[in-house]
C-alpha positions in Angstrom: -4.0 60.9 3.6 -4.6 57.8 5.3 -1.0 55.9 6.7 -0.6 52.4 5.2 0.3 50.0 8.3 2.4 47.3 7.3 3.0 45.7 10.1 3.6 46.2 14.4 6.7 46.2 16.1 6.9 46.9 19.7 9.6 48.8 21.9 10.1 48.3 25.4 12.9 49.6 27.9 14.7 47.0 30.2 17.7 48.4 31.2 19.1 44.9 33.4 19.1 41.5 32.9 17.1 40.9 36.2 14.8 37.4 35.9 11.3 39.3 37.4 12.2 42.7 35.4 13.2 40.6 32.3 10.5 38.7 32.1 8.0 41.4 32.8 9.7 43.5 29.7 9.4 40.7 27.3 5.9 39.7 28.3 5.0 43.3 27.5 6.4 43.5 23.8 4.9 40.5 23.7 1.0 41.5 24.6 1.3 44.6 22.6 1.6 42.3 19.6 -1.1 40.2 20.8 0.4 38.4 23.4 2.0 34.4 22.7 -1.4 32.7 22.8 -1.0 34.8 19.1 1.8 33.3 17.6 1.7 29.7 19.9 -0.9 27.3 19.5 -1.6 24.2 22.4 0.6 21.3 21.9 2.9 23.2 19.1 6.6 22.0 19.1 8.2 25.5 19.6 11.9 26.0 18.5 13.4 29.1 20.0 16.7 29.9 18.2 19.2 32.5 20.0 22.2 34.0 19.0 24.8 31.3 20.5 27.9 32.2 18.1 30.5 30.7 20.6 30.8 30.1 24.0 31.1 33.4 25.9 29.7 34.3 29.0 26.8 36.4 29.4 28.6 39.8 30.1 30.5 39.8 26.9 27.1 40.0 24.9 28.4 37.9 21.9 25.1 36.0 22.5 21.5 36.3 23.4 21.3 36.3 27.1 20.1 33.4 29.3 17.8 35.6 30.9 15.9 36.4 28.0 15.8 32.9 26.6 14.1 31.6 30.3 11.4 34.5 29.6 10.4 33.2 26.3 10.5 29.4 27.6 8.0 30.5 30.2 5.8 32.2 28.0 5.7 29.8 25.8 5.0 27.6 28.0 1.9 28.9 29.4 0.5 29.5 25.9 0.8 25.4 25.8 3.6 24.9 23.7 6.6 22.7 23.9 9.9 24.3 24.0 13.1 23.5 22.2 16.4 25.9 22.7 18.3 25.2 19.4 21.2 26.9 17.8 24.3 25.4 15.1 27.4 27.5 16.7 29.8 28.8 14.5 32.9 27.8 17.1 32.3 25.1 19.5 29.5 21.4 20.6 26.3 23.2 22.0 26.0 21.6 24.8 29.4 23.5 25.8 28.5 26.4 24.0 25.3 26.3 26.2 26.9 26.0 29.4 29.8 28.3 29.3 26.6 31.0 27.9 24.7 30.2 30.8 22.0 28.5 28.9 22.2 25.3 29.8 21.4 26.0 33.3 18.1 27.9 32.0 17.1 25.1 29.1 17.4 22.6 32.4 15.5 24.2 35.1 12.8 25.7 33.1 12.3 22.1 31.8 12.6 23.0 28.1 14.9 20.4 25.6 18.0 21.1 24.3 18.5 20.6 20.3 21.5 20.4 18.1 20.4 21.9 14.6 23.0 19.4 12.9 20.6 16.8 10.5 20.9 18.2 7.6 17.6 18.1 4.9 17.2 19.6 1.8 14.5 21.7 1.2 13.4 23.5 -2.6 13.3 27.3 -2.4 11.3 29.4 -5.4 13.4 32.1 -5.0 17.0 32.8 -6.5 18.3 30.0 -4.6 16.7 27.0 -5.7 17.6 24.4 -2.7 18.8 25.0 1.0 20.1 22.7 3.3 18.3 22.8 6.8 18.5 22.0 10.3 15.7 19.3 10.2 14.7 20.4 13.9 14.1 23.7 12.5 12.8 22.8 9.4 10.0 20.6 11.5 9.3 22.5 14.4 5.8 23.7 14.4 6.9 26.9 15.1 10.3 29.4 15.3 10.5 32.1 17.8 13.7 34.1 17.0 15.9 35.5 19.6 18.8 37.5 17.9 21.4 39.7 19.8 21.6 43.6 18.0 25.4 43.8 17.5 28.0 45.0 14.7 29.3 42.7 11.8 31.9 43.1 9.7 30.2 42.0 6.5 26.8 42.8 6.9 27.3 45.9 9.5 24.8 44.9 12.1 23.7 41.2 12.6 20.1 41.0 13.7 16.8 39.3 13.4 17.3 38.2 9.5 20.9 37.3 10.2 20.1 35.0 13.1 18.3 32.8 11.3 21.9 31.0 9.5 22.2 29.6 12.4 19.6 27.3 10.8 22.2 25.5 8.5 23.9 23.2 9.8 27.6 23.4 10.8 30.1 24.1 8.1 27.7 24.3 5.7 27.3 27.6 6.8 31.2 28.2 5.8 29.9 26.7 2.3 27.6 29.5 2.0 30.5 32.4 1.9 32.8 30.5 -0.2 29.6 30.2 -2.8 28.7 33.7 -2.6 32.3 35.0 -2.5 32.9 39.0 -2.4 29.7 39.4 -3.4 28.4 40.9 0.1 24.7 41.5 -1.6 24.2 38.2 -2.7 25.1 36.8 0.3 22.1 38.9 2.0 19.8 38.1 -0.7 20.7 34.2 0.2 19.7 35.4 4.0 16.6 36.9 3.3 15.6 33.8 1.4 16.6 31.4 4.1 14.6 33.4 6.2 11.4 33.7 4.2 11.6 29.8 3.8 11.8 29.4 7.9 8.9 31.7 8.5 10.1 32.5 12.3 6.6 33.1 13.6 7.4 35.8 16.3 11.6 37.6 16.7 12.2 38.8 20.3 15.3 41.0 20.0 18.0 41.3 23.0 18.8 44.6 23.1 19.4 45.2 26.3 23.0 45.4 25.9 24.3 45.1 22.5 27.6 45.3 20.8 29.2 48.0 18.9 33.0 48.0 17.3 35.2 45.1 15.9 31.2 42.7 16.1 29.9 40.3 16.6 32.3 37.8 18.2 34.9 40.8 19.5 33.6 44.2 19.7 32.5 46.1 23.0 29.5 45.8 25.0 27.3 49.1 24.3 24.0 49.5 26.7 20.7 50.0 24.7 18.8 49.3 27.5 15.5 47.8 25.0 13.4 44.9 23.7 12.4 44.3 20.6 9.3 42.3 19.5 7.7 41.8 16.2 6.2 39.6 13.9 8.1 40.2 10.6 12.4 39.8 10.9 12.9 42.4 8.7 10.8 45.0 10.4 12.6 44.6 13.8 16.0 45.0 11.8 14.9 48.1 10.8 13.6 49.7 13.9 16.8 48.4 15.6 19.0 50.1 13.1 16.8 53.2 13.6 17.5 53.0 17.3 21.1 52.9 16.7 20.9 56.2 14.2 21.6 53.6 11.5 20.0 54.4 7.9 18.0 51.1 7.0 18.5 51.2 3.2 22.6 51.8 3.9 22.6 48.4 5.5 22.7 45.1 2.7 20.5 43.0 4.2 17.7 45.4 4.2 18.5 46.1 0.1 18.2 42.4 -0.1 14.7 42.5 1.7 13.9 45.1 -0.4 15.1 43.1 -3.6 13.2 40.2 -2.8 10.1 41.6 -1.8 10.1 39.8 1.8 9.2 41.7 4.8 8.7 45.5 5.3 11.5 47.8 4.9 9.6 50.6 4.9 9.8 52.8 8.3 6.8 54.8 7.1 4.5 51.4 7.1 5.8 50.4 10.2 3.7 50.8 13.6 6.1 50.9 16.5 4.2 50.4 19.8 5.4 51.3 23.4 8.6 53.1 23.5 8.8 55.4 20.7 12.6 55.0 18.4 13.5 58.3 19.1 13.2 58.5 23.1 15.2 55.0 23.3 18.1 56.1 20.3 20.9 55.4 20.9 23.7 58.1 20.1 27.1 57.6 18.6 27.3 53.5 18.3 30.6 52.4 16.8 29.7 51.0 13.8 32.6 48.5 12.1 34.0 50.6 8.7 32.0 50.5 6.0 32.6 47.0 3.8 32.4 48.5 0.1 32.8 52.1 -1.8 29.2 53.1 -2.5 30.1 54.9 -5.4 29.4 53.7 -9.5 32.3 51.6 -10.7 32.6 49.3 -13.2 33.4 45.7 -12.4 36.7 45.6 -14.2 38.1 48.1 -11.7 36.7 46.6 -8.7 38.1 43.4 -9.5 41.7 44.8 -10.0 41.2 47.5 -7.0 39.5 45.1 -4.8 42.3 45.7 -1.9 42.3 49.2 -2.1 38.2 49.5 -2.3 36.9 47.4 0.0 37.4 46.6 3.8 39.2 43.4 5.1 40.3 41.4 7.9 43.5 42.6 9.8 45.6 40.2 11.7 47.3 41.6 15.2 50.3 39.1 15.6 51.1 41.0 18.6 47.2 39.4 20.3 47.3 36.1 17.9 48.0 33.2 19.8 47.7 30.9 16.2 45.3 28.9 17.9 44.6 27.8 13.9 40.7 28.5 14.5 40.9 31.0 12.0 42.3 29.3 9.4 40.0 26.1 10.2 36.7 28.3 9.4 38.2 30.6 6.2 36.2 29.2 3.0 39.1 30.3 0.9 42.3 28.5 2.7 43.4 32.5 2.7 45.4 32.4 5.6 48.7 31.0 6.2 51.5 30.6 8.7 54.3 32.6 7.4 57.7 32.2 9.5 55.5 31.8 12.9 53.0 34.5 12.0 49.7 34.1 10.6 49.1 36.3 7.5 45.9 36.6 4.8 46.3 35.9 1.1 44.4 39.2 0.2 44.1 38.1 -3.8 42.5 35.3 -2.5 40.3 36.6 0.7 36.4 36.9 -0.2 36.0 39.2 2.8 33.3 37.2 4.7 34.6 38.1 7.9 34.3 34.6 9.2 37.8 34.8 10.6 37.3 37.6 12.7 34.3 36.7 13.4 35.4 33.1 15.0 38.7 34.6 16.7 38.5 33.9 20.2 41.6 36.5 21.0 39.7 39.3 19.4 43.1 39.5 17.2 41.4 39.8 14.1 39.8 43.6 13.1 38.5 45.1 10.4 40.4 47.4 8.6 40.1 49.5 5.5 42.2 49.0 1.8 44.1 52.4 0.8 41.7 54.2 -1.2 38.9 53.7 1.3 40.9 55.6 3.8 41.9 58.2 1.3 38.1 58.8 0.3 36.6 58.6 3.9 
């Protein structure tokens, strides 16, 4: 029987962030898709979005390294393109954000521009969403090259290619988002997979070099994966990264959205995966956060009134909180509070989107699992 190729998505190993080693690794995922002169025309405005969630150094791995971000300036470069670094940071200005990640220095000496993805336009969607508001930088760049960071999240498990592309939408509209799509962890993935079929990234270079596993993506623990990850459709690198990790794609709720939708390929069997082979790069025993829901039937009744005991939420450590107040600044809800000079979560009221832990700069914030979850795991 003849296989059904979907779509390419190349492996290679890079196991430091060295500039010459770096660059050579990325130029290789790269050419085994077709090289950039594929994906960047001459005189195309290029916007390359990384992961910049906060400002972090490089070592902690909460965002895509500088490294990899110079590699993709140069290459895009030489295929004639202009380059823009861009990003909407969920904690923090960008230029700051940019300089404490190390990517200022990079966006200035490899001559590329530096753009805030704050204008906000609104753009019609034919999909369940019917409007989106966009970064107008994004929205009218010529082209996207995504550069995600492969580490854990507390609502959606691993953040990745798909994921990276919120940082589209424009400041706290973002925070909009989860307060419009509540508890409802599926929807919310839908609404990513439909923010990223509108963008169209053109080409997603994946730091996986080092990654993060644990109490992700703001606060967990560096994890070595020692890999690039190139490919053409968003979804597909998601789930060859996931594979890597010894993650089940269809357990993860963005790729059940993907597959909902009908965007991107989700299928492992119809994806070609060139250079490294997934199973001599896997990685073994990464620390995934607990698991956000019961997979079991329920009906919705019972979830509503068991929602504490059967789904996962965020845990506050007074003992590491500082009540810096960022938390509460960036909950949709207004859940937290500061009872008698601790901060504590209004549960009924929480729509577990993680944004709290995922903004805490004290890594005080886990995620932790209601009563019956524990009993059942």
């Amino acid at each position: 029987m003849t296989k059904h190729i979907s779509t390419d998505v190349s492996i290679v190993r890079c196991a430091v962030y060295d500039r010459e080693l770096i660059f050579a690794a990325v130029k290789q995922a790269v050419d085994l898709l077709g090289g950039m002169h594929a994906f960047v025309k001459p005189g195309e405005r290029v916007l390359i979005k990384p992961n910049l969630l906060k400002g972090r150094p490089p070592e902690a791995a909460v965002t895509t390294h500088p490294e990899l971000v110079r590699a993709v300036i140069r290459l895009v470069r030489e295929a004639g393109g202009a380059a823009m670094v861009g990003d909407s940071p969920g904690l923090g200005d960008l230029r700051k954000v940019c300089e404490k990640t190390g990517i200022l220095d990079v966006v200035q000496e490899e001559g590329a521009t530096l753009v805030e993805l704050d204008d906000p336009v609104e753009v019609k969607n034919s999909g369940r969403f019917h409007h989106f508001e966009l970064a107008r930088a994004a929205y009218e760049a010529d082209a996207i090259i995504n550069l995600p960071k492969l580490k854990t999240h507390g609502q959606m498990t691993l953040t990745g290619a798909v994921k990276n592309l919120f940082g589209c939408v424009p400041g706290k509209r973002k925070i909009q988002w989860h307060f419009n799509t509540g508890v409802n962890h599926e929807l919310f993935a839908i609404m990513l997979t439909e923010l990223c079929a509108l963008l169209k990234p053109r080409l997603t270079i994946m730091d996986a070099i080092i990654g993060m596993e644990g109490n992700g993506p703001g606060s967990g623990d560096p994890r070595r994966i020692g890999v690039v990850i190139a490919g053409q459709d968003p979804v597909a690198v998601d789930v060859v990264s996931s594979r890597v990790l010894g993650v089940s794609p269809e357990k993860l709720p963005l790729i059940r959205a993907a597959a909902a939708t009908g965007y991107g390929e989700t299928r492992p069997d119809r994806i070609q995966v060139l250079g490294e082979s997934i199973e001599s790069v896997a990685i073994k025993q990464f620390r995934l956060p607990p698991q956000t829901h019961l997979e079991m039937p329920i009906p919705p009744w019972l979830r509503t009134v068991l929602k504490d005991a059967l789904t996962t939420k965020p845990v506050i450590d007074n003992k590491v909180c500082i009540q810096c107040g960022i938390c509460q600044g960036h909950c949709p809800q207004g859940a937290i509070e500061n009872r008698g000079g601790a901060l504590e979560i209004r549960y009924r009221d929480c729509i577990r989107c993680f944004c709290c832990q995922e903004f805490c700069p004290q890594s005080a914030i886990t995620v932790g699992r209601g009563w019956a979850l524990k009993i059942l795991r």
